[in-house]
N, C-alpha and C positions, 0 to 999 in steps of 0.2 A: 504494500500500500504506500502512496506517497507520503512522503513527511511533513509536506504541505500541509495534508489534510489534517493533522494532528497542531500544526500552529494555528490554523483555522478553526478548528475545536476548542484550540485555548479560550478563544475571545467569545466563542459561545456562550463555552460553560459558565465563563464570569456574567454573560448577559442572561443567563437564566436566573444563578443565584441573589444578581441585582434586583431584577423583577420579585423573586422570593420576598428579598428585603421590606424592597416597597410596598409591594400587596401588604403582607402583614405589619408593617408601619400604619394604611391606609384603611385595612383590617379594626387596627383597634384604637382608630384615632377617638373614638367617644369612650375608650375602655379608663376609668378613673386610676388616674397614679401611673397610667401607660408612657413607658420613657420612647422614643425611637431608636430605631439601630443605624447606625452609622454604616458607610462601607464603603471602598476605596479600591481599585484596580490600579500598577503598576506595570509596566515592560520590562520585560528583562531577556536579555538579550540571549540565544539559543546558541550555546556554545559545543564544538567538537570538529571532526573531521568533514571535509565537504561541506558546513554550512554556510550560508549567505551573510556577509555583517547586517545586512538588512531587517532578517528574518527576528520578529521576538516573540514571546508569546507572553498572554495575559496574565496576571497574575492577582488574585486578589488577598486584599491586604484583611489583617485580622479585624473582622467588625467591632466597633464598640458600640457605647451608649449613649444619645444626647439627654445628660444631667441637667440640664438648664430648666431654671424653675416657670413651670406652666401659669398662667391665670388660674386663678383661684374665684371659685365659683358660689355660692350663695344658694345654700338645695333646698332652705329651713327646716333641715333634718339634725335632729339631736345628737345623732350618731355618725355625723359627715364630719370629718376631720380633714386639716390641709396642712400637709407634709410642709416647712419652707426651709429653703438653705439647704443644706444638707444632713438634713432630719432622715430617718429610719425609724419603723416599728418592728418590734421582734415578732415574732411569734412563734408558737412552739411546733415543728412540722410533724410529720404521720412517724417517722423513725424517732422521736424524740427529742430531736435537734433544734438549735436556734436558725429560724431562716429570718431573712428580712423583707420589706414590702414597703413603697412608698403608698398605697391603695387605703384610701381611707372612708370607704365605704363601710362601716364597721354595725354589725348587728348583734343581737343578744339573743343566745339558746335560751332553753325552757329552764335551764339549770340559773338565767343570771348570767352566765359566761360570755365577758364580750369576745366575739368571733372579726377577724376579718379572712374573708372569703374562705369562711368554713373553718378556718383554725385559730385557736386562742391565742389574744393576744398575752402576750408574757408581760 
């Protein structure tokens, strides 16, 4: 098979996992405490015997997070909380552990126990 077809695949594959990004950015833009993902493509240049200095292929770069603080919204719900700064809530996950969550849609089981999105906050 040519090798073309393989530097030509590079730049796909990074333009599918783009589209990935975006949809679910675009997905859960009404989702409360939803941060976006970030993501980035690079060239780099296809090195060895017989190749073209021209030739590179895609690469993409490790996604991150956009931390930057959202408008804060007004729901006149008792239990709506707003993360600011760089604030975190605990909560305890299904293995035992400490996870975190900016989501501050926060609700109460029959026990009393405030929940967010199903698990207690610590």
């Amino acid at each position: 098979m040519d090798r073309m077809l393989y530097t030509a695949m590079s730049g796909a594959k990074h333009t599918m996992e783009q589209q990935s990004v975006v949809s679910n950015n675009l997905s859960n833009v009404s989702t409360a405490g939803f941060r976006a993902q970030l993501q980035a493509a690079r060239s780099v240049p296809i090195e060895g015997a017989g190749t073209l200095p021209t030739r590179v292929a895609a690469v993409t770069t490790t996604p991150g997070t956009d931390f930057s603080q959202g408008p804060i919204e007004r729901t006149g719900r008792m239990l709506d909380v707003a993360m600011q700064g760089n604030a975190w809530m605990a909560v305890l996950a299904e293995d035992g552990t400490e996870t975190y969550t900016r989501r501050g849609d926060l609700q109460l089981d029959s026990d009393g126990v405030l929940l967010s999105v199903g698990r207690p906050v610590m």
